[in-house]
TIVO-2410 file (N, C-alpha, C; in nm, 3 decimals):
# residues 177
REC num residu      c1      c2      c3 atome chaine
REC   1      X  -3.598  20.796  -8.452     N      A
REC   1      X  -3.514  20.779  -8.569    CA      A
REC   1      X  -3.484  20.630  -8.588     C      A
REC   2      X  -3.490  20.588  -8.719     N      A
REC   2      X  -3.443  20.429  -8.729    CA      A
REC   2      X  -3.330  20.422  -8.766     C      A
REC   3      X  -3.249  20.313  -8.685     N      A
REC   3      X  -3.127  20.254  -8.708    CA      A
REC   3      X  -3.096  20.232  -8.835     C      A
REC   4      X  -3.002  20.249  -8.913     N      A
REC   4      X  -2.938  20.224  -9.000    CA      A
REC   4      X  -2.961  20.085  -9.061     C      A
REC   5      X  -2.961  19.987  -8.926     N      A
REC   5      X  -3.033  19.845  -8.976    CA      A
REC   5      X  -3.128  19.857  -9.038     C      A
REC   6      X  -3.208  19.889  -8.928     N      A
REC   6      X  -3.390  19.892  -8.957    CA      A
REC   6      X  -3.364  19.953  -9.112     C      A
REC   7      X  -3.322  20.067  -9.085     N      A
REC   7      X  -3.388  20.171  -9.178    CA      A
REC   7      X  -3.349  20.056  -9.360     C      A
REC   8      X  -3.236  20.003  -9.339     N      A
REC   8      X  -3.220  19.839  -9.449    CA      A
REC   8      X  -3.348  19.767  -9.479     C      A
REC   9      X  -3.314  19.731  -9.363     N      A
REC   9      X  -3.456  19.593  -9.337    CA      A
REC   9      X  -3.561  19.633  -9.426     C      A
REC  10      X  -3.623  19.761  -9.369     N      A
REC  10      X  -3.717  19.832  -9.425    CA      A
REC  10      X  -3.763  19.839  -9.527     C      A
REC  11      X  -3.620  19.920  -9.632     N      A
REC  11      X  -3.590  19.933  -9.764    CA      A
REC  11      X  -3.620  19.776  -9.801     C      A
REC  12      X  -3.498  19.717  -9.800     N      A
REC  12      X  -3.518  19.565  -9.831    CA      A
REC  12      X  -3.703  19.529  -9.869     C      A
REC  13      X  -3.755  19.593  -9.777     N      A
REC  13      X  -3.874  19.460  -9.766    CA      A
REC  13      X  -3.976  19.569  -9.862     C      A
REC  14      X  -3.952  19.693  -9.861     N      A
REC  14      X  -4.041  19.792  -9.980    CA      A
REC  14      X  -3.985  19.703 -10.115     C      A
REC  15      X  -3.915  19.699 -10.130     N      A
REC  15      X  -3.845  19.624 -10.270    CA      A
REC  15      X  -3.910  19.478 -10.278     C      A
REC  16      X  -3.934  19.395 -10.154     N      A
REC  16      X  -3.967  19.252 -10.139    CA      A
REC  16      X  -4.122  19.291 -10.244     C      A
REC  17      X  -4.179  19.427 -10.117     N      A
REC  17      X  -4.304  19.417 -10.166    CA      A
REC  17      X  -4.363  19.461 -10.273     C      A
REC  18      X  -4.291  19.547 -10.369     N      A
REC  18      X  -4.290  19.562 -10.510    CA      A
REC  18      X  -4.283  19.448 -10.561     C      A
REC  19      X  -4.197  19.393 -10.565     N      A
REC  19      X  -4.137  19.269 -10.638    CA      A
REC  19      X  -4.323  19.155 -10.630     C      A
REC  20      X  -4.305  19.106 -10.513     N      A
REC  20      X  -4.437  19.029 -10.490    CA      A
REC  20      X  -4.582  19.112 -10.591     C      A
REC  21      X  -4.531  19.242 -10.593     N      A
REC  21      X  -4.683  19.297 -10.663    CA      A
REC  21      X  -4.637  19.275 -10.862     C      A
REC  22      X  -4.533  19.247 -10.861     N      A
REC  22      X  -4.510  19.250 -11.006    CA      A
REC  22      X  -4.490  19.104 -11.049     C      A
REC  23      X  -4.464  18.966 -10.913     N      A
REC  23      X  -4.499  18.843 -10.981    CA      A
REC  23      X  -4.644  18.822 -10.962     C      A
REC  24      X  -4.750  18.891 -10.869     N      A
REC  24      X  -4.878  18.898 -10.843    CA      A
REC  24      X  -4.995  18.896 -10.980     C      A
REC  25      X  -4.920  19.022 -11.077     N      A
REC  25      X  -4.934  19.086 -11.160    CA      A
REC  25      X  -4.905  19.008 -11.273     C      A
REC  26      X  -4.825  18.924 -11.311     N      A
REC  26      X  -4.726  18.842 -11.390    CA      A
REC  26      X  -4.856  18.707 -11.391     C      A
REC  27      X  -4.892  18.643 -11.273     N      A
REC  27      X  -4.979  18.591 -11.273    CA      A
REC  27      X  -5.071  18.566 -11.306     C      A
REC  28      X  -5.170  18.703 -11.284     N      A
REC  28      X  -5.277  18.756 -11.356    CA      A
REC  28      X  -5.280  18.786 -11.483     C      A
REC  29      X  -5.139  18.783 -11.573     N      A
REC  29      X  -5.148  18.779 -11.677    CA      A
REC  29      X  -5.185  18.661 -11.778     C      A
REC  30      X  -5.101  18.537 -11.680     N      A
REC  30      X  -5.078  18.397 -11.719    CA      A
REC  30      X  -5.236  18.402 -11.695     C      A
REC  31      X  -5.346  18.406 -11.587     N      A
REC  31      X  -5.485  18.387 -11.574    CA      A
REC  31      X  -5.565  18.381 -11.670     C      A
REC  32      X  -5.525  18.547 -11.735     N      A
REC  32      X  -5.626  18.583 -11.820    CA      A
REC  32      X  -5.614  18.557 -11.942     C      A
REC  33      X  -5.476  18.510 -12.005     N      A
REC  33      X  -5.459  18.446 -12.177    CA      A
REC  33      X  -5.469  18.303 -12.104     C      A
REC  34      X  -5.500  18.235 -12.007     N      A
REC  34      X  -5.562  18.117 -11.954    CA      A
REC  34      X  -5.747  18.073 -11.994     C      A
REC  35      X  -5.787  18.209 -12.000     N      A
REC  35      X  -5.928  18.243 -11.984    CA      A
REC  35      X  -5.983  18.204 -11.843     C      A
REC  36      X  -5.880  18.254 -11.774     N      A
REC  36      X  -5.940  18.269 -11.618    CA      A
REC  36      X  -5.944  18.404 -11.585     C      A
REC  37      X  -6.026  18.459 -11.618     N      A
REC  37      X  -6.110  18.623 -11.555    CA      A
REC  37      X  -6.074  18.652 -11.429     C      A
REC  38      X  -6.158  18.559 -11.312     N      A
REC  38      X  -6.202  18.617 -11.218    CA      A
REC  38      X  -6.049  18.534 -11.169     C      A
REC  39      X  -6.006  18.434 -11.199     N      A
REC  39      X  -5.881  18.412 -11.118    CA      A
REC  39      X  -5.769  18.560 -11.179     C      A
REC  40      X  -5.764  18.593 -11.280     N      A
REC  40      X  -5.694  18.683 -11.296    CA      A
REC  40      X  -5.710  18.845 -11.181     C      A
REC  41      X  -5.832  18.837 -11.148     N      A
REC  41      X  -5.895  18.947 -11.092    CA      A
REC  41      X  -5.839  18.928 -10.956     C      A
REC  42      X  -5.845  18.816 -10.909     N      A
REC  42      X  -5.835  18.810 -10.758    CA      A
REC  42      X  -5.639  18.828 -10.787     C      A
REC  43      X  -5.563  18.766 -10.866     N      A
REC  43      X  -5.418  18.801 -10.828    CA      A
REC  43      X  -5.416  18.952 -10.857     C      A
REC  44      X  -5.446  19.032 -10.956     N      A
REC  44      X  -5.423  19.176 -10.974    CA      A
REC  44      X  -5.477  19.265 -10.885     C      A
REC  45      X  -5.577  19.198 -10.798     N      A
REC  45      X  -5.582  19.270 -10.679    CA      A
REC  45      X  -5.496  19.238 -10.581     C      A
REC  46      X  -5.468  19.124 -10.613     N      A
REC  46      X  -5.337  19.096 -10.456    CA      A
REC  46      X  -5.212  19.179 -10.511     C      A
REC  47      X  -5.185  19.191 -10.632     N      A
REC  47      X  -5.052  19.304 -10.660    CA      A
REC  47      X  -5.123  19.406 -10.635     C      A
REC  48      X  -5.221  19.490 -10.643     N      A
REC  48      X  -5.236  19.678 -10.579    CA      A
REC  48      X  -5.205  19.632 -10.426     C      A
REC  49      X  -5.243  19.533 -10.336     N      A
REC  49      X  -5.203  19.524 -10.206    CA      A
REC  49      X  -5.071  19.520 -10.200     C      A
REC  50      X  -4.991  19.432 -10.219     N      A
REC  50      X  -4.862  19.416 -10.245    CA      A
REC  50      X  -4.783  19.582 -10.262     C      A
REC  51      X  -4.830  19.651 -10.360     N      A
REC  51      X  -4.833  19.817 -10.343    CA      A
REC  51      X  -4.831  19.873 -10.277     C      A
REC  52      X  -4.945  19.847 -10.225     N      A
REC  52      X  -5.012  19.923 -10.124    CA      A
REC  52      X  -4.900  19.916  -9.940     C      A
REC  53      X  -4.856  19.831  -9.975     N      A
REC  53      X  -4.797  19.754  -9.872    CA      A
REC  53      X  -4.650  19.813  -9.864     C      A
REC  54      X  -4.569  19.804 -10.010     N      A
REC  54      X  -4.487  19.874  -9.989    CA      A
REC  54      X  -4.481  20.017  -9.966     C      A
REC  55      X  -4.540  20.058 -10.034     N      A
REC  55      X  -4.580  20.265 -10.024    CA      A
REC  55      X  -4.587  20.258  -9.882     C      A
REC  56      X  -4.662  20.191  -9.807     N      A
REC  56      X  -4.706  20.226  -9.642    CA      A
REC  56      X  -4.589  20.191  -9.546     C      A
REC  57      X  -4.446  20.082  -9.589     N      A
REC  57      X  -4.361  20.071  -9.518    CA      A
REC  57      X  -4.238  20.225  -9.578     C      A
REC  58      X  -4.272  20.244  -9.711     N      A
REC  58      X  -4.174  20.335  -9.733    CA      A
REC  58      X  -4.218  20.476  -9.658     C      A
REC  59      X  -4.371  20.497  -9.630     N      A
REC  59      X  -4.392  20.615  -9.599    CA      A
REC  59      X  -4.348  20.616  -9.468     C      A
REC  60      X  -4.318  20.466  -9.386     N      A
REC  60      X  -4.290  20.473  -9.222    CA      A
REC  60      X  -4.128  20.455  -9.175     C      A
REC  61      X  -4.058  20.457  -9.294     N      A
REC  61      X  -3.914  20.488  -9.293    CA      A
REC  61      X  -3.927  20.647  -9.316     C      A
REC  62      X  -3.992  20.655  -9.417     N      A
REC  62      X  -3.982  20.829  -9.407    CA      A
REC  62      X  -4.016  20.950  -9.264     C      A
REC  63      X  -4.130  20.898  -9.249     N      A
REC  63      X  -4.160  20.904  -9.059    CA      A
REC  63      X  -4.085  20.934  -8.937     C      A
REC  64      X  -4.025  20.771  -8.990     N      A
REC  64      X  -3.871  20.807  -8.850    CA      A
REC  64      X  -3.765  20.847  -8.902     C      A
REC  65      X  -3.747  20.925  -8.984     N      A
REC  65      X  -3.639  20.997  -9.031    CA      A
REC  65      X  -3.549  20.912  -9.129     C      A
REC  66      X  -3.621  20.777  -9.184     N      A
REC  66      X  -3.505  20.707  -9.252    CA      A
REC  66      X  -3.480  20.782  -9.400     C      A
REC  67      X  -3.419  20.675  -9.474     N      A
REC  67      X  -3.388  20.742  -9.605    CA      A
REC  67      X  -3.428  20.628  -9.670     C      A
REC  68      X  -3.496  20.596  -9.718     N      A
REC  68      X  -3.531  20.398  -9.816    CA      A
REC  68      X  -3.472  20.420  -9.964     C      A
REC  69      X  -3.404  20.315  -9.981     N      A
REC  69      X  -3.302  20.289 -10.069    CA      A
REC  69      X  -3.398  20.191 -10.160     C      A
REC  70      X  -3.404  20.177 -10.275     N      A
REC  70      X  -3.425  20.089 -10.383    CA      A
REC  70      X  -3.308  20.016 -10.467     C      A
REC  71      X  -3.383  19.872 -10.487     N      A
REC  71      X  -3.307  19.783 -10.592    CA      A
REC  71      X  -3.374  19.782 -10.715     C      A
REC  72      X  -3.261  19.719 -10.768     N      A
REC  72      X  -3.364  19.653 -10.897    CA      A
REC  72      X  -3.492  19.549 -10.844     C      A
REC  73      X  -3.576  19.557 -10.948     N      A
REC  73      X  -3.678  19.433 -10.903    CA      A
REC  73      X  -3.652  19.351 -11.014     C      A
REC  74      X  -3.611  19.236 -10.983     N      A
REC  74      X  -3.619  19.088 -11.111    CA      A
REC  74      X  -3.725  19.070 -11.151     C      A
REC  75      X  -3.701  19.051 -11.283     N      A
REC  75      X  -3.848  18.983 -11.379    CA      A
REC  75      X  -3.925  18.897 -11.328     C      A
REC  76      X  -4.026  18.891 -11.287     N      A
REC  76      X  -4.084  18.731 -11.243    CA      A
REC  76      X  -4.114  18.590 -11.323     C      A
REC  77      X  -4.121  18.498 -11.294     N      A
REC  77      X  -4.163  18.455 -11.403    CA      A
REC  77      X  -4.310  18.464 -11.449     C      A
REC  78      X  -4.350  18.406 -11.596     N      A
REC  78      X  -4.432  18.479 -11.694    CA      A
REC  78      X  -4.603  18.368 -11.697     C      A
REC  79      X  -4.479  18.186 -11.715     N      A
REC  79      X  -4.505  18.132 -11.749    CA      A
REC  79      X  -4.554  18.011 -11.649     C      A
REC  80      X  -4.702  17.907 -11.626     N      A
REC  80      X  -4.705  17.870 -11.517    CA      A
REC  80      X  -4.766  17.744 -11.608     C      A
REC  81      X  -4.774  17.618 -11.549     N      A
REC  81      X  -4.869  17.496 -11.603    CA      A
REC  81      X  -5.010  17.471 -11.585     C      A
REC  82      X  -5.098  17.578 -11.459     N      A
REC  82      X  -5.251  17.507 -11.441    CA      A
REC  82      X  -5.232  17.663 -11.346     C      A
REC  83      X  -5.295  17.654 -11.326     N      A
REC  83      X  -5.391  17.735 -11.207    CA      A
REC  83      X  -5.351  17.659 -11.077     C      A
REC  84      X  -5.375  17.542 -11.060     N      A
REC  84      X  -5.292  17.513 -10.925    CA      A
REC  84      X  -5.106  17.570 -10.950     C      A
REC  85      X  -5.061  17.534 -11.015     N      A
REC  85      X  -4.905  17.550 -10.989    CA      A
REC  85      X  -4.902  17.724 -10.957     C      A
REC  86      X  -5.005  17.804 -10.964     N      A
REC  86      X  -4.993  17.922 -10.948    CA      A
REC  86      X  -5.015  17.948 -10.849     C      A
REC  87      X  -5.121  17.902 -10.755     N      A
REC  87      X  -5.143  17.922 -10.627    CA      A
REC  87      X  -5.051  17.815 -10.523     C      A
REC  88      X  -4.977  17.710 -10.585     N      A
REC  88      X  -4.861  17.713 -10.497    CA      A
REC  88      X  -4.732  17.774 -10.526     C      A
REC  89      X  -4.747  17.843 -10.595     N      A
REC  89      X  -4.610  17.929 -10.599    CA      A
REC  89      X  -4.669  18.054 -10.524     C      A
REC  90      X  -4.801  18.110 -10.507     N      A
REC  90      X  -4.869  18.196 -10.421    CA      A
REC  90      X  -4.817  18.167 -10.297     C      A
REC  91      X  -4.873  18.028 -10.265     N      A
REC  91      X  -4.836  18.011 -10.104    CA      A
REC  91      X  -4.673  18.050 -10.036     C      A
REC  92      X  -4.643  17.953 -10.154     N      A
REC  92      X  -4.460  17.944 -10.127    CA      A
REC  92      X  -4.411  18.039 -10.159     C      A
REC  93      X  -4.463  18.177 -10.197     N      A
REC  93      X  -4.378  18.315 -10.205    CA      A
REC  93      X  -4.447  18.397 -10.059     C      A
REC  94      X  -4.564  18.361 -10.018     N      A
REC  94      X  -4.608  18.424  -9.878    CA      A
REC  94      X  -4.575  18.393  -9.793     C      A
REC  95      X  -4.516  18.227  -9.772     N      A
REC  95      X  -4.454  18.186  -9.686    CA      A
REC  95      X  -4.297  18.253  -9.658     C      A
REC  96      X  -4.236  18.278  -9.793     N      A
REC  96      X  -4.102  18.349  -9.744    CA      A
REC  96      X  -4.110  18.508  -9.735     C      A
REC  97      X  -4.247  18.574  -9.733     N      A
REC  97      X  -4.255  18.732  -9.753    CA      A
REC  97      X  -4.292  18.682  -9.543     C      A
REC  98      X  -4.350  18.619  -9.505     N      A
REC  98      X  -4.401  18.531  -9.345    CA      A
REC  98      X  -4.267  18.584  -9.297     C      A
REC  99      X  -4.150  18.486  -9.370     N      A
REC  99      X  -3.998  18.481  -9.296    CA      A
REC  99      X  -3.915  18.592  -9.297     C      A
REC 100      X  -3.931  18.693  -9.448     N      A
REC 100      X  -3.882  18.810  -9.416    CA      A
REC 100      X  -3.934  18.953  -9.311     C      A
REC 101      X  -4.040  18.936  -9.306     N      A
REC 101      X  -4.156  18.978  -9.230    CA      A
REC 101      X  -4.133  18.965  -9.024     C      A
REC 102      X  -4.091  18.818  -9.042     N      A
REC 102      X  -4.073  18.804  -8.880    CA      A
REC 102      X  -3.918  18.826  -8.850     C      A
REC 103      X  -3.831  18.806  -8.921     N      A
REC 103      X  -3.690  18.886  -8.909    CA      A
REC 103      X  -3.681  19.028  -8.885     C      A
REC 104      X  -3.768  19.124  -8.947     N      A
REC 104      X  -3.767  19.240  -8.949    CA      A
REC 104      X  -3.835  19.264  -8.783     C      A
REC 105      X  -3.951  19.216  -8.770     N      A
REC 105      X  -3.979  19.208  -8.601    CA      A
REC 105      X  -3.887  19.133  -8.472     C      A
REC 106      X  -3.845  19.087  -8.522     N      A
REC 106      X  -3.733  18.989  -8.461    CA      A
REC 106      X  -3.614  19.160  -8.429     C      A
REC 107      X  -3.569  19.206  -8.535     N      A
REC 107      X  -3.475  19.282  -8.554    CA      A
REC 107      X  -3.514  19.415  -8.459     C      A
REC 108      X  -3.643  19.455  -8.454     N      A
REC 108      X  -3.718  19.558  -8.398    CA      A
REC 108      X  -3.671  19.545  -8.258     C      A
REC 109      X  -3.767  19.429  -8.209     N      A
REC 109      X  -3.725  19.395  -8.063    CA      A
REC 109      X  -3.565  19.395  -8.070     C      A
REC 110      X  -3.488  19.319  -8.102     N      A
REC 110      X  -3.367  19.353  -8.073    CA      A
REC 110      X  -3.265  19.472  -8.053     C      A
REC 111      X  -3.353  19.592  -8.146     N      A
REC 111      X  -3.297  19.703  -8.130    CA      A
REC 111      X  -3.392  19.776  -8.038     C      A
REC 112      X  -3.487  19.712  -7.978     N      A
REC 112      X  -3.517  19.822  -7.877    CA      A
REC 112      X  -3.622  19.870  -7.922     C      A
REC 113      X  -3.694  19.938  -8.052     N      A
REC 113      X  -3.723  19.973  -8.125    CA      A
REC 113      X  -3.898  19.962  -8.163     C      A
REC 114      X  -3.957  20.008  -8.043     N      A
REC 114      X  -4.088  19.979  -8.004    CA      A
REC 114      X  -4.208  20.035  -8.126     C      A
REC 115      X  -4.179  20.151  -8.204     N      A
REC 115      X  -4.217  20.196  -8.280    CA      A
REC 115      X  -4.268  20.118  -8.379     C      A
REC 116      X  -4.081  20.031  -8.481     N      A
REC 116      X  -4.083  19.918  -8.549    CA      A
REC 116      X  -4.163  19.836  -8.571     C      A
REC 117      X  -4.157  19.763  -8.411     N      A
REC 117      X  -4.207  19.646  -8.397    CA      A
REC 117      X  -4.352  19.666  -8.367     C      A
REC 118      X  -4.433  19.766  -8.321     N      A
REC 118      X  -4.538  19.804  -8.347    CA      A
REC 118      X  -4.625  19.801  -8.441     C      A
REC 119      X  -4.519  19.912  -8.571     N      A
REC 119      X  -4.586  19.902  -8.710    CA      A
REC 119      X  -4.528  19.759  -8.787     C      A
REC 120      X  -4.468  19.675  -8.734     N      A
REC 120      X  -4.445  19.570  -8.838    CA      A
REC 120      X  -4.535  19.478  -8.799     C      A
REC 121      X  -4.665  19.489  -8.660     N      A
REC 121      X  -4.660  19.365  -8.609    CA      A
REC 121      X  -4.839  19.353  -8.684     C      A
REC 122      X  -4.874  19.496  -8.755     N      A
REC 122      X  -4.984  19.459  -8.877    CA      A
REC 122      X  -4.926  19.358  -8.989     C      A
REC 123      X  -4.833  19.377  -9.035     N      A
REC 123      X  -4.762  19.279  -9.105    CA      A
REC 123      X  -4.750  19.163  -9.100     C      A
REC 124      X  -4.727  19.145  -8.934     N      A
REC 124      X  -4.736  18.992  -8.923    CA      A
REC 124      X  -4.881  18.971  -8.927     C      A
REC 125      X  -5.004  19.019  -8.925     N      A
REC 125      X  -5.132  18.921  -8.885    CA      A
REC 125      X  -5.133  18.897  -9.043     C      A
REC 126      X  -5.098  19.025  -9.121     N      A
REC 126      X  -5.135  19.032  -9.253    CA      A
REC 126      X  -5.107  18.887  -9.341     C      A
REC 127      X  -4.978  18.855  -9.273     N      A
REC 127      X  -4.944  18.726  -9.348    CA      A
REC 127      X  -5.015  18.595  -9.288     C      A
REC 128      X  -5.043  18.620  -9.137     N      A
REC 128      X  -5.138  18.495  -9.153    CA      A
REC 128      X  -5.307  18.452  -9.194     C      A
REC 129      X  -5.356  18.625  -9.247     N      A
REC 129      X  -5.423  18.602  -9.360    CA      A
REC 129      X  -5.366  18.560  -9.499     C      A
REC 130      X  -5.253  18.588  -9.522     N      A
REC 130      X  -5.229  18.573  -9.651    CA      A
REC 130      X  -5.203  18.440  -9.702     C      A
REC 131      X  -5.145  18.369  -9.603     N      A
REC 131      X  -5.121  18.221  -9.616    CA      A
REC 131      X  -5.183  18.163  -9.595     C      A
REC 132      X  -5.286  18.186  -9.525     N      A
REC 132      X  -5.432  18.119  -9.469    CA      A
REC 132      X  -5.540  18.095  -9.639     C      A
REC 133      X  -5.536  18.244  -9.698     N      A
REC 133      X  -5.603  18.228  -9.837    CA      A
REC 133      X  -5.551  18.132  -9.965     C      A
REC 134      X  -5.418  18.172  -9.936     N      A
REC 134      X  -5.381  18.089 -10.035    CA      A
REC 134      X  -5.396  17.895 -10.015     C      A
REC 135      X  -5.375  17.890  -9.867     N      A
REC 135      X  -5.360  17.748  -9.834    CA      A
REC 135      X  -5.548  17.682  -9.863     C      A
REC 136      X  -5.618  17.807  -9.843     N      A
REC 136      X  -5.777  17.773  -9.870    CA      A
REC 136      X  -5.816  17.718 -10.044     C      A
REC 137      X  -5.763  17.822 -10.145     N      A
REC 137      X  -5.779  17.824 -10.275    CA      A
REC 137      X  -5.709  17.664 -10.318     C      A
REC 138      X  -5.612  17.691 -10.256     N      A
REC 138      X  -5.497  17.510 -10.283    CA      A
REC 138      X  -5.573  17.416 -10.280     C      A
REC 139      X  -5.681  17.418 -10.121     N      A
REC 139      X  -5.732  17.294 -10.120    CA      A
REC 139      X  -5.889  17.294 -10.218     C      A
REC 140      X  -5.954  17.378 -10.264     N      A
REC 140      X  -6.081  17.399 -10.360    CA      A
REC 140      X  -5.964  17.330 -10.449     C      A
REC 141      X  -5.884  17.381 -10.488     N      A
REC 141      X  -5.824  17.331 -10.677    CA      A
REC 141      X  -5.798  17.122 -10.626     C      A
REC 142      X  -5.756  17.116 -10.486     N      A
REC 142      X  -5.722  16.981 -10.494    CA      A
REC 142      X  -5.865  16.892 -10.459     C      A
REC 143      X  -5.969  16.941 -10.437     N      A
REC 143      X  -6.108  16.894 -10.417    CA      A
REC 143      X  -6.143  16.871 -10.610     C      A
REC 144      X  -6.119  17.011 -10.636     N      A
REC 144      X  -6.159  17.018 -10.820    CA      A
REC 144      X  -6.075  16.966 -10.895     C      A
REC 145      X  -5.990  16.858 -10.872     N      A
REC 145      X  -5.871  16.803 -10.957    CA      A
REC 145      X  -5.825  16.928 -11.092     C      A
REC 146      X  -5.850  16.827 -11.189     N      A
REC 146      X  -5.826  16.870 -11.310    CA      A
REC 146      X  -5.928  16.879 -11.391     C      A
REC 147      X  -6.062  16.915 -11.318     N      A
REC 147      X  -6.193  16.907 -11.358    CA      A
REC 147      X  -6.186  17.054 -11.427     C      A
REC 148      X  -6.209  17.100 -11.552     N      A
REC 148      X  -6.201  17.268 -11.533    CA      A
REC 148      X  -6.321  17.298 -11.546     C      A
REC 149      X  -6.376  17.201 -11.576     N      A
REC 149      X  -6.543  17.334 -11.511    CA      A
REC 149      X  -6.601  17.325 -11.393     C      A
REC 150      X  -6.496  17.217 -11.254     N      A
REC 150      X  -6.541  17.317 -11.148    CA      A
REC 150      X  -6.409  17.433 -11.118     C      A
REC 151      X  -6.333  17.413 -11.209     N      A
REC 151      X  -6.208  17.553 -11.186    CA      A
REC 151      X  -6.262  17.646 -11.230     C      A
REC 152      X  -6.376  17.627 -11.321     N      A
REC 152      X  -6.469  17.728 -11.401    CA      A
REC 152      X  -6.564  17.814 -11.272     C      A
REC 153      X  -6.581  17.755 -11.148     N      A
REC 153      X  -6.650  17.781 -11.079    CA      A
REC 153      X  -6.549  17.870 -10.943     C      A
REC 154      X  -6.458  17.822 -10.933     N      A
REC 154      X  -6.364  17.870 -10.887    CA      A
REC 154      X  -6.302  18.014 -10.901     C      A
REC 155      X  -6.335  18.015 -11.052     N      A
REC 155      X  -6.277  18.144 -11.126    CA      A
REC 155      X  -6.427  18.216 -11.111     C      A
REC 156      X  -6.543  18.230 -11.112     N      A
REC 156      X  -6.636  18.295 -11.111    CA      A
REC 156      X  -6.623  18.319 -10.909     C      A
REC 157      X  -6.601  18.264 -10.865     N      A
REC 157      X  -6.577  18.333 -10.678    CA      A
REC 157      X  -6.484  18.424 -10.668     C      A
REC 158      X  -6.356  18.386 -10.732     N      A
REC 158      X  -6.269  18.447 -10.729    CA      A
REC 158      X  -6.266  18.611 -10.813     C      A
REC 159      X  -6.373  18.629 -10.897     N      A
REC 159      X  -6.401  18.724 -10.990    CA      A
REC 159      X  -6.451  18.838 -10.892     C      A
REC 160      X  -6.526  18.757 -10.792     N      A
REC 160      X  -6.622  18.873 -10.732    CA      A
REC 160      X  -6.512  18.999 -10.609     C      A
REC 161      X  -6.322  18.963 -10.614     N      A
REC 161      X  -6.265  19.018 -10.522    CA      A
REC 161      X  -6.282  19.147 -10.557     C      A
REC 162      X  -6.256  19.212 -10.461     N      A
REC 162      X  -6.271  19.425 -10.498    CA      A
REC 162      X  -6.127  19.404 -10.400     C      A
REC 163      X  -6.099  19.502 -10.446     N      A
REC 163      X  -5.960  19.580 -10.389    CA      A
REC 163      X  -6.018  19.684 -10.288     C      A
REC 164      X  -5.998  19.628 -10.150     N      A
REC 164      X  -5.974  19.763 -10.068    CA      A
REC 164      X  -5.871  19.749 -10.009     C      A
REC 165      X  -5.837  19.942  -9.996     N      A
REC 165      X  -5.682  19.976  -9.978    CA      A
REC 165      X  -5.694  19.972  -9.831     C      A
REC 166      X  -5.545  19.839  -9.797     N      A
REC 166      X  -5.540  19.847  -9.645    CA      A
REC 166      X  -5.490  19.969  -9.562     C      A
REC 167      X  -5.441  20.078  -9.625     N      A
REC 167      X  -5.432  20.188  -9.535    CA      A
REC 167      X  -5.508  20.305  -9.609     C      A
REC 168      X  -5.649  20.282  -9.587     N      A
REC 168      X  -5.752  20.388  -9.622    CA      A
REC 168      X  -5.703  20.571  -9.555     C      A
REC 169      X  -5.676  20.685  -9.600     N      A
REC 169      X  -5.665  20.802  -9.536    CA      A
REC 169      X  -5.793  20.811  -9.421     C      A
REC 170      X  -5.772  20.832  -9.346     N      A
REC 170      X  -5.876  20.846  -9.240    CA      A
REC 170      X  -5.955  20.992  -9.265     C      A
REC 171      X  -6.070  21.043  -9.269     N      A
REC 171      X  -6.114  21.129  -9.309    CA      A
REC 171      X  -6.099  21.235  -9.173     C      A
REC 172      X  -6.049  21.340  -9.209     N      A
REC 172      X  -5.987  21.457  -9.127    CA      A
REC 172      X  -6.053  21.471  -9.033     C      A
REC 173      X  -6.060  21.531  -8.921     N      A
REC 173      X  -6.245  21.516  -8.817    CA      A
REC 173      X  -6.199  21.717  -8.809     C      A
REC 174      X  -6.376  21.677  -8.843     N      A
REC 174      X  -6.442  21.798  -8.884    CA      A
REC 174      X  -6.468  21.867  -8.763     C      A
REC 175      X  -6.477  21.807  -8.636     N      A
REC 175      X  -6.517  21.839  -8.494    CA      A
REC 175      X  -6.436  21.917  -8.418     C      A
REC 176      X  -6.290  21.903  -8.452     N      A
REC 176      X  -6.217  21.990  -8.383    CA      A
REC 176      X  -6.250  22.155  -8.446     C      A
REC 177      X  -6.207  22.253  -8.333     N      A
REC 177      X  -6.149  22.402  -8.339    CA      A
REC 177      X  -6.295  22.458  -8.379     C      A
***
């Protein structure tokens, strides 16, 4: 059963991770009346993860018997200046999803709470892919200045992302009984 904390924390961070999938999303909007396609493609797939992410912490409060509570989610903003200012506001929102992320493991261990800190500690590698990509894309845009037709090239790599769901259903095994 999760603590009353946890079972917060938890909630809290299903809400973080909505939220992140709807400025993700917000992004990809700014991309694509940008006429950046494939940059639009690669953020609207990082919001179904962002989804994906929350559904899988809410389904593991449900698990240990919690109850997950919802907030409002704030508007994100809409409006951005270049394609770089977007992928550092990428970084600098993964960096604090990093900090809410290691509090919640922080909090695990403290309560004892081996389960928690178990399932949160996919979370943590998750973010040091996540900051790792974004800190990669940062440095292509600062190699490509303000050149946009190699951002033109940028946006055609970035086109080719597919969405796969990080918690695939495992297919039932047919072998037993």
């Amino acid at each position: 059963m999760l603590s009353e904390t946890l079972n917060r924390a938890l909630s809290e961070q299903v809400n973080a991770e909505y939220y992140s999938a709807y400025l993700y999303q917000a992004m990809s909007a700014y991309a694509d009346r940008a006429g950046f396609k494939g940059i639009a493609n690669w953020l609207s797939i990082q919001a179904k993860e962002e989804m994906a992410h929350g559904v899988r912490i809410y389904e593991h409060i449900l698990e240990r018997g919690g109850s997950p509570s919802f907030n409002d989610i704030k508007a994100p903003p809409s409006s951005y200046n270049s394609v770089r200012e977007v992928f550092e506001k990428v970084l600098a929102h993964e960096i604090s999803v990093t900090a809410r992320i290691n509090q919640i493991a922080s909090l695990s261990v403290q309560e004892n709470d081996h389960a928690a800190y178990n399932f949160i500690l996919w979370y943590v590698k998750e973010q040091v892919e996540e900051e790792k990509n974004a800190k990669d894309i940062i440095a292509k845009i600062a190699i490509m200045g303000d050149n946009t037709g190699l951002i033109y090239h940028l946006d055609m790599e970035l086109a080719g992302r597919t969405f796969t769901d990080p918690f695939p259903v495992e297919a039932a095994d047919t072998t037993a009984g």
